[in-house]
C-alpha positions in Angstrom: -12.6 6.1 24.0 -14.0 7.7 20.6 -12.4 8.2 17.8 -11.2 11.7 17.4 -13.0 14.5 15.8 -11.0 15.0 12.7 -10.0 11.4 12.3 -10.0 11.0 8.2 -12.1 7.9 7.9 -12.1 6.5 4.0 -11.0 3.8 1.7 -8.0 2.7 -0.2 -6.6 1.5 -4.3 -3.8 1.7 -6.3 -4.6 3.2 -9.9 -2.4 -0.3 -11.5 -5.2 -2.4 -10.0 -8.4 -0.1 -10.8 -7.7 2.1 -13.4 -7.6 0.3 -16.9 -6.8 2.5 -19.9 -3.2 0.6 -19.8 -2.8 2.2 -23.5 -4.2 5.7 -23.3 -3.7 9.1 -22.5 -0.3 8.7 -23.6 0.1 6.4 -21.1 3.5 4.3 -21.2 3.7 0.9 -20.0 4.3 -0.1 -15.8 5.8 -3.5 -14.0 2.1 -4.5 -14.0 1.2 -4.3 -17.6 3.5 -7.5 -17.8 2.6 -9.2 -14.7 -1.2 -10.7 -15.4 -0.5 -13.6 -12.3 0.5 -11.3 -10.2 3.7 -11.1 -8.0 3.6 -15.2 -8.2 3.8 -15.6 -11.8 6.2 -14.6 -14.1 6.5 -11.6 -16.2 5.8 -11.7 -19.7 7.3 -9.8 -22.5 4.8 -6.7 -23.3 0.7 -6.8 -22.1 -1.3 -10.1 -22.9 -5.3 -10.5 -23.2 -5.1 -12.7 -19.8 -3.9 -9.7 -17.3 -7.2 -8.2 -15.8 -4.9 -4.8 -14.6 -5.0 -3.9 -18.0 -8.7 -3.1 -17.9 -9.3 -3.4 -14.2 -12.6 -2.2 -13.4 -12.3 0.7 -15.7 -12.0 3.4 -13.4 -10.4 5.9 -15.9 -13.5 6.4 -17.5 -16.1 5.7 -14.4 -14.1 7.6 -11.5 -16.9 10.0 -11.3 -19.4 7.2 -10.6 -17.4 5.6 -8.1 -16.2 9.1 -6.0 -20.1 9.5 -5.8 -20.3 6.3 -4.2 -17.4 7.1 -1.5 -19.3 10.5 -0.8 -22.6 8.7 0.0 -20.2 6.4 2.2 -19.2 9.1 3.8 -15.7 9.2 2.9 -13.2 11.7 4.5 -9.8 10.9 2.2 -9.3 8.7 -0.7 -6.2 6.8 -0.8 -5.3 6.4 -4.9 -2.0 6.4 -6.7 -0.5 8.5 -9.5 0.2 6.2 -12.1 4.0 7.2 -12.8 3.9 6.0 -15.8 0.6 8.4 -17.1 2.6 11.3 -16.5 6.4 10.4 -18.0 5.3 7.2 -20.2 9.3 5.9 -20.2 10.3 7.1 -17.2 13.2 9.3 -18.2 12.0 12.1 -20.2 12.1 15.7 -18.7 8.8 16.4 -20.2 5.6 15.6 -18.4 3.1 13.8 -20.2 -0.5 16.2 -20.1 -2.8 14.0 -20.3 -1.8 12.4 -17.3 -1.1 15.3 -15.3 -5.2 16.5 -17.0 -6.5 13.0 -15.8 -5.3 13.3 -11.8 -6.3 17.1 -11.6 -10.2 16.3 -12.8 -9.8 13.3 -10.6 -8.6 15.2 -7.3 -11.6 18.0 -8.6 -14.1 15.7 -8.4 -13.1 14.4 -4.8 -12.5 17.6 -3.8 -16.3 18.7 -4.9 -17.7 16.1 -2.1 -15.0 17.1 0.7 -12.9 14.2 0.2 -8.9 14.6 0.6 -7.2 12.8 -1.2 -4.1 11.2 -0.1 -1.9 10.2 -3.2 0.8 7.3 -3.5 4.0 8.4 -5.5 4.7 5.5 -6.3 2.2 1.9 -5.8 4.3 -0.7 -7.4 3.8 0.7 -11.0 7.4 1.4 -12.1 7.3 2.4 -15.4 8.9 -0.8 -17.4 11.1 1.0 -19.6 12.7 1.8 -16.0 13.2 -1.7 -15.1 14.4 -3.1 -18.8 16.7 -0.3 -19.8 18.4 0.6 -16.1 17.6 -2.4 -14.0 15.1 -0.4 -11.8 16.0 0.7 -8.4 19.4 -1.1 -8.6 20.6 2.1 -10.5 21.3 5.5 -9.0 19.5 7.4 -11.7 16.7 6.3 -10.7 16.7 8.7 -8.0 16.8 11.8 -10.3 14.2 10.4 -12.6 11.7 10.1 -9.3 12.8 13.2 -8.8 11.6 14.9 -11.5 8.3 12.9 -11.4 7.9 14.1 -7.7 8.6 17.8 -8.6 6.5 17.5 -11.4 3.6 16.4 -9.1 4.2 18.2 -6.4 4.1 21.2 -8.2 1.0 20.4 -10.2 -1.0 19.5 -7.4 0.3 21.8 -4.6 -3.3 22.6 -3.6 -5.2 19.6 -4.5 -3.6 17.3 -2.4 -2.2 17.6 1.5 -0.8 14.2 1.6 1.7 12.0 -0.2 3.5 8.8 0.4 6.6 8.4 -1.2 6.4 4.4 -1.8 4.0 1.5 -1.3 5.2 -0.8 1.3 8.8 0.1 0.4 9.7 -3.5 2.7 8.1 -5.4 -0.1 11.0 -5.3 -2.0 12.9 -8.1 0.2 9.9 -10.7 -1.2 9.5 -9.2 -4.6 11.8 -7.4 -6.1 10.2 -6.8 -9.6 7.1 -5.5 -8.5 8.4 -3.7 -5.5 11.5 -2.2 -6.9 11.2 -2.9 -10.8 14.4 -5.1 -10.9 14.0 -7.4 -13.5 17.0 -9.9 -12.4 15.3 -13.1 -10.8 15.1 -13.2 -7.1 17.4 -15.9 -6.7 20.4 -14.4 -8.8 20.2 -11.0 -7.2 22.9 -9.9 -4.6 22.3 -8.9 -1.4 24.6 -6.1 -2.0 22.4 -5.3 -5.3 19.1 -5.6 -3.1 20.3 -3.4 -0.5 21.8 -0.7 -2.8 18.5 -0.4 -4.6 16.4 -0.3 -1.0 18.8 2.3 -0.2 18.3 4.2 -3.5 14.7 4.3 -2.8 15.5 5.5 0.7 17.3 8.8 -0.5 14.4 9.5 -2.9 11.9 9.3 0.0 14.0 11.5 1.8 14.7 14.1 -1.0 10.4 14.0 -2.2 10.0 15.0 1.3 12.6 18.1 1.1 11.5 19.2 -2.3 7.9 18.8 -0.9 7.9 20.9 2.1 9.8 23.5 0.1 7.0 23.6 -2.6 4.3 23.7 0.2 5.1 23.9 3.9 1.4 22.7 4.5 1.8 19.3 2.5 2.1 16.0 4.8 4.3 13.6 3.3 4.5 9.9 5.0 6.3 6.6 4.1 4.6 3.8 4.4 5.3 -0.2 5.2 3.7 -3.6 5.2 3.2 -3.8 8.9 4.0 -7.5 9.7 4.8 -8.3 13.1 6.1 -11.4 14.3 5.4 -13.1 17.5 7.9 -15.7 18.6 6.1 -19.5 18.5 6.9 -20.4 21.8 9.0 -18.4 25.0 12.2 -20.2 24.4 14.6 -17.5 24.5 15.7 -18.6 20.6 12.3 -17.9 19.4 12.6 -14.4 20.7 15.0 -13.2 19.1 14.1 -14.9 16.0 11.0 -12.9 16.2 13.2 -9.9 17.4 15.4 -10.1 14.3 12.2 -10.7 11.5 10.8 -7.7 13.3 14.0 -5.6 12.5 14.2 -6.9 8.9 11.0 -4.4 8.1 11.8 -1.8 10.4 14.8 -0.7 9.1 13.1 1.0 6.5 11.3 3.1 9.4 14.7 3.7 10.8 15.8 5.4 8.0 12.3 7.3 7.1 11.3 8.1 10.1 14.8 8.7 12.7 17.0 9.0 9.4 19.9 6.6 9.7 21.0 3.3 9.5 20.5 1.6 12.4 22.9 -0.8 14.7 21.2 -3.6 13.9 21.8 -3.4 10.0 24.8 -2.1 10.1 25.9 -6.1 11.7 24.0 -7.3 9.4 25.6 -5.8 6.4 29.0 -6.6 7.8 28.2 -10.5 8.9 26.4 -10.8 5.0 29.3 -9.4 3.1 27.0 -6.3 2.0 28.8 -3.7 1.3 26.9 0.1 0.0 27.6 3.2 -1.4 26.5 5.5 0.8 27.6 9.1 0.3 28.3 11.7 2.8 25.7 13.5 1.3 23.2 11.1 1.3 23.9 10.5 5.3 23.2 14.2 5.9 19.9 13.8 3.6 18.2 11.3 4.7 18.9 12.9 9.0 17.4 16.3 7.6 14.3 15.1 6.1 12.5 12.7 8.2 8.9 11.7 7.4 6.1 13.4 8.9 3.9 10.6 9.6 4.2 7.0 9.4 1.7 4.6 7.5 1.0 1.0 7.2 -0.7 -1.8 5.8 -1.8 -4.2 8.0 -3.3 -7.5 7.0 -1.5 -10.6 9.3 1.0 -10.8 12.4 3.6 -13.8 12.1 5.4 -16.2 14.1 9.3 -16.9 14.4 10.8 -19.8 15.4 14.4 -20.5 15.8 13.8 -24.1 14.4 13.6 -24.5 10.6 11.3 -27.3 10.6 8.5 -25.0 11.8 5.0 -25.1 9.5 5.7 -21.4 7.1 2.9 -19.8 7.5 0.6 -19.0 3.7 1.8 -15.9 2.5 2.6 -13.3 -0.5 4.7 -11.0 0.8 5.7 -11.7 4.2 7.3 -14.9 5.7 7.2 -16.6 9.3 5.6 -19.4 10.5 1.8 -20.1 11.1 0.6 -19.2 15.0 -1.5 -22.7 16.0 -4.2 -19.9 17.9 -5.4 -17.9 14.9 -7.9 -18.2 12.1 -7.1 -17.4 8.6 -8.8 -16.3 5.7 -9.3 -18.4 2.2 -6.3 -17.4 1.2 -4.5 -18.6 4.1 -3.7 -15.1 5.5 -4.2 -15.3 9.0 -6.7 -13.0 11.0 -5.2 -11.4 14.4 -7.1 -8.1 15.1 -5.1 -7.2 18.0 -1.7 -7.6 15.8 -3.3 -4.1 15.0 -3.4 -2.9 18.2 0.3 -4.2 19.0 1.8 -3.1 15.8 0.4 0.6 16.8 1.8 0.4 19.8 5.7 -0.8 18.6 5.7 2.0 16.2 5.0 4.8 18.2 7.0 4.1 21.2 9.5 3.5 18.6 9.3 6.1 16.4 7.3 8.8 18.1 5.6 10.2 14.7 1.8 10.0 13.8 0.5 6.9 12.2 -1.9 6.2 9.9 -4.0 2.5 9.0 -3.7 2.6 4.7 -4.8 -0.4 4.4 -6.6 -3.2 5.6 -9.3 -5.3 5.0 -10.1 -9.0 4.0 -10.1 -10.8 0.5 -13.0 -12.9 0.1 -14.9 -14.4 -2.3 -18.4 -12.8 -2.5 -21.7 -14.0 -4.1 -24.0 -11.5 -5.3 -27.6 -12.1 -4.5 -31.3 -10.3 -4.9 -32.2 -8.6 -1.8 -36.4 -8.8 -2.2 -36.8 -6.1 0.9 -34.4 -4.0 -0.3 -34.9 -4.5 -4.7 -31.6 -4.5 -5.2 -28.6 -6.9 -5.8 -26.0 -7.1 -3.0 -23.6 -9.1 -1.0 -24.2 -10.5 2.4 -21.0 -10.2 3.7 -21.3 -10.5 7.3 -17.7 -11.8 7.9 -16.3 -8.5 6.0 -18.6 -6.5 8.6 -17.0 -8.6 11.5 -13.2 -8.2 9.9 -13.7 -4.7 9.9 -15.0 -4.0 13.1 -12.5 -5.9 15.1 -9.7 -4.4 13.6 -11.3 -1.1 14.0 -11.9 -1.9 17.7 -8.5 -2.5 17.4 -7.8 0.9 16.3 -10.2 2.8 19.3 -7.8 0.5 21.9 -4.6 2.1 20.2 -6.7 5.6 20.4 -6.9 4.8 24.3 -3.3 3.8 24.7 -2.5 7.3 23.5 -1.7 6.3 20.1 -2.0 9.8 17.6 -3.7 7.9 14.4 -4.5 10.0 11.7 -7.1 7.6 10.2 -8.2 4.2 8.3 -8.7 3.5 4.7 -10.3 0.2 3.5 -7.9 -1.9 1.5 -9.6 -2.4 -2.1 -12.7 0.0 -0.9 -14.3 -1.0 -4.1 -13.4 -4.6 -5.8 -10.5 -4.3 -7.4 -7.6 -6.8 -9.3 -5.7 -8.4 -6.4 -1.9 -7.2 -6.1 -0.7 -10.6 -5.1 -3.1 -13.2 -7.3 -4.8 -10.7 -9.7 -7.6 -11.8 -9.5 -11.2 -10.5 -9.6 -12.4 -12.8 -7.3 -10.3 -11.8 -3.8 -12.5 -9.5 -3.5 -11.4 -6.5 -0.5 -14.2 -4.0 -1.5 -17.4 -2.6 0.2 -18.6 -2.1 -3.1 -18.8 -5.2 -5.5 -17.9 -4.8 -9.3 -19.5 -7.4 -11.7 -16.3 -8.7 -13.4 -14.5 -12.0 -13.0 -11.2 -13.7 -13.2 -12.5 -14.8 -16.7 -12.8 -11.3 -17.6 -16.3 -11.5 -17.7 -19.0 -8.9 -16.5 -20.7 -5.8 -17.0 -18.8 -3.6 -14.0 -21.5 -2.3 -12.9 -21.6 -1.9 -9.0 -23.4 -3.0 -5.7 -23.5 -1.8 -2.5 -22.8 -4.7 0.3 -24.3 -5.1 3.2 -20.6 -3.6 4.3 -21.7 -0.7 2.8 -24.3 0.3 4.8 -22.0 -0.8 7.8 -19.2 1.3 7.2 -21.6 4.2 6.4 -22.9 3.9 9.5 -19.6 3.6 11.3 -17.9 6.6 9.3 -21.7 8.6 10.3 -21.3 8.2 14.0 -17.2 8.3 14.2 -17.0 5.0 15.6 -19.9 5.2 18.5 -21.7 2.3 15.6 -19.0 -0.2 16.3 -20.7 -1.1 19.8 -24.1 -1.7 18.3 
């Protein structure tokens, strides 16, 4: 089975974790300009010299450089983010910032010059903090009408630069981290369920009204949602274990449910009953969110988990997911484990759930990678032959879905170019086929190598997949 003809092949970043130029362009301050640990640490009161974001790896000023590099990969679509908080620096103003809006039209111009579409985040965990201190972030309804402007404003801007949109990063996230998910500052542990659930429910009747106002301002624009795709396996074939796995599964696709089929399904309505949760859901909202399904569905995919029905089981190591470790996988240095055919499956689920297009966001593995001289070549590099192997199972992966019958849209690389990690942020979980020369000391020039994943993935994106059996 080949991949098909028009399958967007590319790679994937979020402008928090790339971008730099935290203080200009009139840009205001995001969630991430306070988090320099990541989702792990805690927050700190306003930017501090330790958070690597705040720099990254300088894209702002070297995007031309590094869209040249993704043409000579071959690239088909680039997956970035709008920075929200470059266009309105607060949040709540009615007037756009221009310098933002200037900055996102030279960048889509410049991808656009090497016949790369670019497919653009609305929002990639980079709340605008004056959001989350001064309304309590998604756990306030007027939230929805400030996303609203920002997605009008956008939408209207770029109307023919860009074809495809999601509405939120891995909206699910928000269960495991609230902050930088939904830009609630109350800690995790003193946050309702009824608060939690309100918000996610906020952010589901933006979703639903970016796509209306979007395929009113262009009837050709694509617009997705998009999840951390998770799923879980139960431990053993005790019938307790299956349904534990059935009911983790259900926890993240309830925000499909509502995207994709647009309602609240069985299964969370008992579960808002048996938890005392209790939402304010309006009439209007109901009929809202059934008239403006997503038109495609995308995902993250990194690790499958395992349930078990007994709480003494091993938890598996993980950021933003929860389960417990599978005794036949692998995992990566950072404990995530590696389960290729979790692609496959998860593929699968969704479209015999669902029944709308899907499309593979992200993926990829975080390594640490040592840059060496390659005397043949006369060039530095990195020999990264178990990114190469990652890749291409997960990709095989991908072809099997193809041959069940599976519509995917296409794949983007995770972190296509090294970036700050989301979850650690840190230079040194390193995603990218292209390395950057900066560390978690803050060191280095950022100038950039091609890996030996480079090459690969050129030569993959060249021959449409045929390369992945060489």
């Amino acid at each position: 089975m080949m991949f098909p003809e028009n399958f967007l092949w590319g790679g994937a970043v979020a402008a928090n974790q790339l971008e730099g130029a935290y203080d200009e362009g009139g840009k205001g301050l995001s969630i991430q300009d306070v988090l320099p640990q990541g989702l792990k640490g805690p927050r700190t009161a306003g930017p501090t010299p330790d958070n690597l974001k705040l720099k990254g790896i300088d894209f702002y000023h070297r995007y031309k450089e590094d869209i040249r590099l993704f043409a000579e990969l071959g690239f088909k679509v680039f997956r970035t983010s709008i920075a929200w908080s470059r266009i309105f620096p607060r949040g709540d103003e009615k007037e756009p910032n221009e310098a933002g809006l200037a900055f996102y039209d030279d960048l889509f111009d410049e991808c656009h010059k090497y016949g790369i579409e670019p497919l653009v985040t609305i929002s990639h965990y980079e709340t605008p903090l004056y959001l989350a201190d001064h309304y309590g972030g998604w756990t306030n309804r007027k939230l929805i009408g400030f996303y609203e402007n920002y997605v009008r404003t956008i939408f209207t801007r770029y109307q023919h630069k860009v074809k495809y949109w999601l509405t939120f990063n891995e909206i699910n996230s928000i269960l495991g981290s609230p902050f930088m998910s939904g830009a609630i500052p109350t800690p995790k542990e003193e946050l309702s369920a009824s608060d939690l659930y309100q918000a996610i429910h906020h952010e589901l009747v933006a979703s639903a009204r970016a796509v209306k106002i979007g395929h009113e301002i262009s009837p050709a624009f694509q617009i997705g949602c998009m999840v951390l795709a998770m799923p879980s396996y139960p431990l053993t074939p005790q019938p307790a274990d299956v349904i534990a796995a059935m009911e983790l599964n259900h926890q993240n696709e309830l925000f499909l449910e509502v995207q994709a089929r647009g309602r609240y399904p069985g299964y969370a309505q008992r579960y808002f009953r048996e938890k005392g949760i209790h939402l304010d859901i309006r009439p209007d909202e109901r009929e809202l969110l059934q008239e403006n399904t997503v038109d495609f569905i995308s995902l993250s995919y990194y690790v499958s988990t395992c349930a078990a029905a007994d709480s003494t089981a091993a938890d598996a190591a993980g950021d933003l997911f929860t389960g417990v470790t599978n005794p036949y996988l692998p995992s990566s240095a950072w404990g995530w484990q590696i389960d290729p055919q979790g692609l496959r499956f998860v593929l699968n689920t969704f479209w015999d759930k669902f029944q709308k297009p899907l499309f593979v966001v992200e993926n990829g593995l975080g390594a640490k990678d040592e840059l060496v001289f390659d005397d043949e070549k006369g060039q530095w590099t990195v020999e990264d032959n178990y990114r190469i192997d990652y890749l291409q199972q997960h990709l095989l992966a991908v072809e099997e879905a193809l041959a069940d019958g599976i519509p995917v849209l296409g794949y983007t690389i995770w972190g296509c170019i090294d970036l700050v990690s989301a979850s650690t942020a840190q230079m040194s979980k390193r995603y990218g086929v292209i390395y950057v020369d900066r560390h978690d000391d803050g060191r280095g020039s950022l100038a950039r190598y091609r890996k030996k994943s480079f090459y690969w993935y050129q030569k993959v994106i060249a021959s449409n997949g045929a390369a992945l059996h060489d």
